[in-house]
TORSE-981546 format. One record per residue (C-alpha): residue in three letters; x, y, z. Coordinates in steps of 0.2 Angstrom, whole numbers, padded with zeros to 4 digits, always signed. Last residue first. Layout:
ALAXYZ ...
END
This chain:
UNK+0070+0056+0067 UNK+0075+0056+0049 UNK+0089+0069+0044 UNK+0084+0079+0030 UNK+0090+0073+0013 UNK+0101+0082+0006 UNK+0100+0090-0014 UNK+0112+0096-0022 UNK+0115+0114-0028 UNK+0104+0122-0040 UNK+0114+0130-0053 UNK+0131+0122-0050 UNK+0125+0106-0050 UNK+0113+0107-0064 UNK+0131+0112-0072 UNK+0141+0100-0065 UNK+0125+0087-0072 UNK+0130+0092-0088 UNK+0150+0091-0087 UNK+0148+0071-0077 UNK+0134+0066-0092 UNK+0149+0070-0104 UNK+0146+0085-0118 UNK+0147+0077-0135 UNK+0141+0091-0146 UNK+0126+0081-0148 UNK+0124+0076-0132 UNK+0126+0096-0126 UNK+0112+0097-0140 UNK+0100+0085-0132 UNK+0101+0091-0114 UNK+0097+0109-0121 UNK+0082+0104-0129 UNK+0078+0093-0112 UNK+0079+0110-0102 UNK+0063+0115-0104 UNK+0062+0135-0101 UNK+0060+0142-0082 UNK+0078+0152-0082 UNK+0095+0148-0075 UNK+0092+0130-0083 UNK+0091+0138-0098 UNK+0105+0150-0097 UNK+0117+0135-0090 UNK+0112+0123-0105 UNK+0117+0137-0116 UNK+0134+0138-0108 UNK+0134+0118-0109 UNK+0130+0118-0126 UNK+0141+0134-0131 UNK+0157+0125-0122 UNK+0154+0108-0130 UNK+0154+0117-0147 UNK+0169+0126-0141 UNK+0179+0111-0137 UNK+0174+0103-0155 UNK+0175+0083-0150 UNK+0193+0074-0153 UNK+0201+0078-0137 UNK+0187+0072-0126 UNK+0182+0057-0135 UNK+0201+0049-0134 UNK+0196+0052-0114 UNK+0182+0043-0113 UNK+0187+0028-0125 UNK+0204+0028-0115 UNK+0194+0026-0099 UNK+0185+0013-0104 UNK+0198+0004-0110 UNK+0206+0005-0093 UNK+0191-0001-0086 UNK+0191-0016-0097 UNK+0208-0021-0093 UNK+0209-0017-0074 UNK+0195-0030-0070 UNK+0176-0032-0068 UNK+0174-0049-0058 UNK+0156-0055-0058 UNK+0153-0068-0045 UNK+0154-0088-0045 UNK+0143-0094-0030 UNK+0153-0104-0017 UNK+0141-0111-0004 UNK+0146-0113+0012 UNK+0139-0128+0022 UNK+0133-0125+0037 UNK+0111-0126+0030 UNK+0097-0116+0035 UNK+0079-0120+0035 UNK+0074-0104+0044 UNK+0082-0086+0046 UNK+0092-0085+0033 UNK+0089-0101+0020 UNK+0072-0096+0020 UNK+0066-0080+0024 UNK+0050-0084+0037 UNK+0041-0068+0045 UNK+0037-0068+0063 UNK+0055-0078+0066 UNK+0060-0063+0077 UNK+0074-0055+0067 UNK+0063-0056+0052 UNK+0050-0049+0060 UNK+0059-0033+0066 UNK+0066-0033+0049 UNK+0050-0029+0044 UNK+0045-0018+0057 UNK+0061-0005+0052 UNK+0059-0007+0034 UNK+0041+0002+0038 UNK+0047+0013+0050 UNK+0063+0019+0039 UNK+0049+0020+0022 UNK+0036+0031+0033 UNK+0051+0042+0040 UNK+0058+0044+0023 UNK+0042+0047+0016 UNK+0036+0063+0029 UNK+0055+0070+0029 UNK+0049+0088+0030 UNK+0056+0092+0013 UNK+0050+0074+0004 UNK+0034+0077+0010 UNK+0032+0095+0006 UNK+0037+0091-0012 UNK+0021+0076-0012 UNK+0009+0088-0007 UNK+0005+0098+0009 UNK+0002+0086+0023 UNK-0017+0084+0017 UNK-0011+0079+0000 UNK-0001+0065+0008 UNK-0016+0060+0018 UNK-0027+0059+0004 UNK-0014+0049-0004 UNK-0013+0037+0010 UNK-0032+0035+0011 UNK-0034+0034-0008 UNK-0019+0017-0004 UNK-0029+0010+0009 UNK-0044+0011-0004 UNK-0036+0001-0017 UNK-0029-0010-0007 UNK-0046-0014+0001 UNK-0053-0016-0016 UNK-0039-0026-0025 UNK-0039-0038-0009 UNK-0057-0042-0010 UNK-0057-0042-0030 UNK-0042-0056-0026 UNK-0050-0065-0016 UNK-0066-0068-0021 UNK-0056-0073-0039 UNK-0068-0062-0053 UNK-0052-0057-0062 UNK-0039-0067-0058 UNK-0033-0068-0078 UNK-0033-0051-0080 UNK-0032-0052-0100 UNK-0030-0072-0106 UNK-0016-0078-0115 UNK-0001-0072-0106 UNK-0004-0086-0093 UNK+0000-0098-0103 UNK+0014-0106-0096 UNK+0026-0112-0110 UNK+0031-0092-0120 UNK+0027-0078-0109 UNK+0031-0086-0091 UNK+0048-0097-0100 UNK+0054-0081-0109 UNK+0052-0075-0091 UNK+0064-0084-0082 UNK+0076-0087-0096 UNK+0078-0069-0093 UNK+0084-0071-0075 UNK+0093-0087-0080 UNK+0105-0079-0094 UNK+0108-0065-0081 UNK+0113-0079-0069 UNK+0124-0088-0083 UNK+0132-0070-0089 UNK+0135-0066-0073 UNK+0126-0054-0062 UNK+0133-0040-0053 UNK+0140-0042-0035 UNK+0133-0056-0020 UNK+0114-0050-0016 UNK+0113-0050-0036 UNK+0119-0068-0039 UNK+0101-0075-0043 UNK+0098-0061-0056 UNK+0085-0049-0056 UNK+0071-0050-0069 UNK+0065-0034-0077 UNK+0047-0034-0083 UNK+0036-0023-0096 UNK+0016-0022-0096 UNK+0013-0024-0080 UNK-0006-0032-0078 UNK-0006-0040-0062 UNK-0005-0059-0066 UNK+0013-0055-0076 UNK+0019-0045-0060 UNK+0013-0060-0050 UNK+0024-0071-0060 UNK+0038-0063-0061 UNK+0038-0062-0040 UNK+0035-0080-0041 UNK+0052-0083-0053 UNK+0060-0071-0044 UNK+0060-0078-0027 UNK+0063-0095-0036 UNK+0077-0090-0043 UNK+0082-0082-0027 UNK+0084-0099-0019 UNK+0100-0103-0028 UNK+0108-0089-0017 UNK+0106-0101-0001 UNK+0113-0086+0009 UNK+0118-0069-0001 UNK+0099-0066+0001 UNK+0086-0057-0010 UNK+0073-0047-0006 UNK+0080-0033-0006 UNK+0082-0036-0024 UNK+0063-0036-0028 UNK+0058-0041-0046 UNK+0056-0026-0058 UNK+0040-0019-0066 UNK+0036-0006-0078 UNK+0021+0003-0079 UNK+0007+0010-0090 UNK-0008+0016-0082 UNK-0023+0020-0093 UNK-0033+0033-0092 UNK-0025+0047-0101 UNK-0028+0034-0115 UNK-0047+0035-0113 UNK-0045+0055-0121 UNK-0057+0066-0109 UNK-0048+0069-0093 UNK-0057+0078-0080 UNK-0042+0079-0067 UNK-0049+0076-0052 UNK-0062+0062-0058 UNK-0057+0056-0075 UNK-0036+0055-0071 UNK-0039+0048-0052 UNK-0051+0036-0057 UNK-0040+0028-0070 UNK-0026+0032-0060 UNK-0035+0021-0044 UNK-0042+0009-0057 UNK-0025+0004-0064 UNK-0015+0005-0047 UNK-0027-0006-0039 UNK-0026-0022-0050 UNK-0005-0016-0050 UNK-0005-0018-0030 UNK-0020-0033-0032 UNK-0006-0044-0041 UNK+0009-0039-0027 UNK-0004-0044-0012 UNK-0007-0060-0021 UNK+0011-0066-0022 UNK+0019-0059-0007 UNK+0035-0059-0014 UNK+0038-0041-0019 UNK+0037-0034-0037 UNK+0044-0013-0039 UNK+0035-0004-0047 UNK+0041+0011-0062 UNK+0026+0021-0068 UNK+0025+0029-0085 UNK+0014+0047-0091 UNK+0015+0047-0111 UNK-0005+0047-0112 UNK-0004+0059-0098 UNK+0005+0073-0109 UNK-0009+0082-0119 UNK-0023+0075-0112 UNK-0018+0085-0096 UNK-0018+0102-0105 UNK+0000+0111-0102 UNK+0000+0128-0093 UNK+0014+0126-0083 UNK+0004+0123-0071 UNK-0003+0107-0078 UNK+0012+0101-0079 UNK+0017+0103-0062 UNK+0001+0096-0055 UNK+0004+0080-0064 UNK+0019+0078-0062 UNK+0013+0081-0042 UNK+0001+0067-0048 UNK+0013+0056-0052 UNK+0024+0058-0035 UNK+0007+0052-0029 UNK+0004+0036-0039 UNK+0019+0029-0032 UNK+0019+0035-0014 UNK+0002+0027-0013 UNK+0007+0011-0022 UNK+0022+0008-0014 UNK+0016+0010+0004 UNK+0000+0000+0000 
END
């Protein structure tokens, strides 16, 4: 409910944003994305997207009075959870992801990022990435389940816990917007306390046996697995490197220059600064110059201290 209601409101404050700028809502939501995150709880994470849908849906036609049907929908990306994997037993994690896939599939997402088994450990291999995507060529291609639109549609259970997600979620929302908005939530440290609290009881029922992780705090083994691990060495970052710096003393320096000093005026004012992102690319700027210069206009950002 957490995810859903922080989700869908740093949207609307888009939302907001746009709209203020003078833009009309059937202009940009039918480009508007969302990014979840896919937990194990298999049928709490299918009513999360279930919910998501119709809360948009809702939220588009009824606060916002959008007309076009494809301001409606809500389009989002899933990826399976990484916290939730574990450096013991790492085999397990393919199954973690595998059920975590799945309930992203069930609930309606309509693109999907499988984490590797090895990913508690370093980057993934070649053999575990191979695995992750294995993992859902098998979902969409042998098990059916892409066949059929909302699948557990209708399931007593599932409409149940679709509904009461949904509204838990409204009720977060509504709270959010009674503290001030999304910005004023992240300034008074509203999310961050929230997200703490909430890793806070969850480890609390790890470390307490209320909540089962195999292989870490039940059904473990002494034996000590060896799990092959990504190793980046000194070869390819040194030809890296090279390729970063040939870069640099071939592109036009005073090309580079005028992008970024243009980049600078724009940010400086209240134009779209994408034009400007896109030239500076052009001219071969480097993402560490451009974001030196968003840098040096508006400073970086801390996170307040969460109490």
């Amino acid at each position: 409910v957490q995810e859903l209601a922080f989700t869908l409101a740093d949207g609307l404050a888009y939302v907001d944003d746009a709209l203020a700028r003078g833009l009309d809502i059937d202009e940009f939501a039918p480009r508007l994305s969302f990014f979840f995150d896919v937990h194990n709880d298999f049928f709490e994470e299918i009513a999360k997207f279930r919910a998501a849908r119709r809360l948009w849906a809702r939220l588009m036609r009824e606060r916002y009075h959008a007309k076009d049907p494809r301001s409606w929908l809500l389009r989002c990306h899933a990826q399976t959870a990484g916290v939730s994997l574990t450096a013991q037993q790492p085999d397990n994690n393919i199954v973690r992801t595998s059920i975590q896939a799945l309930a992203a599939v069930l609930g309606g997402t309509n693109s999907l990022h499988t984490n590797s088994l090895d990913e508690a450990l370093a980057l993934p291999t070649e053999k575990a990435a191979l695995i992750a995507l294995r993992t859902q060529q098998i979902i969409a291609s042998e098990s059916g389940v892409v066949n059929t639109v909302d699948p557990l549609g209708g399931s007593y259970f599932i409409e149940s816990l679709t509904d009461q997600t949904e509204q838990a979620a409204m009720d977060y929302i509504n709270r959010i917007d009674a503290l001030g908005g999304v910005l004023a939530c992240i300034q008074n440290g509203f999310f961050q306390r929230e997200i703490a609290e909430s890793a806070y009881r969850y480890q609390q029922e790890v470390d307490t046996h209320k909540r089962t992780i195999v292989g870490v705090n039940d059904y473990m083994i002494n034996e000590n697995i060896k799990v092959p691990t990504l190793y980046i060495d000194r070869v390819g970052e040194m030809a890296h490197l090279e390729r970063l710096e040939r870069v640099r003393n071939e592109r036009d320096q005073a090309a580079v220059q005028r992008a970024l000093d243009d980049l600078r005026r724009v940010s400086e004012g209240t134009e779209n600064t994408m034009p400007a992102i896109i030239e500076a690319v052009k001219a071969y700027a480097t993402l560490g110059e451009i974001m030196d210069v968003f840098r040096s206009v508006f400073g970086e950002y801390m996170e307040p201290a969460v109490f």
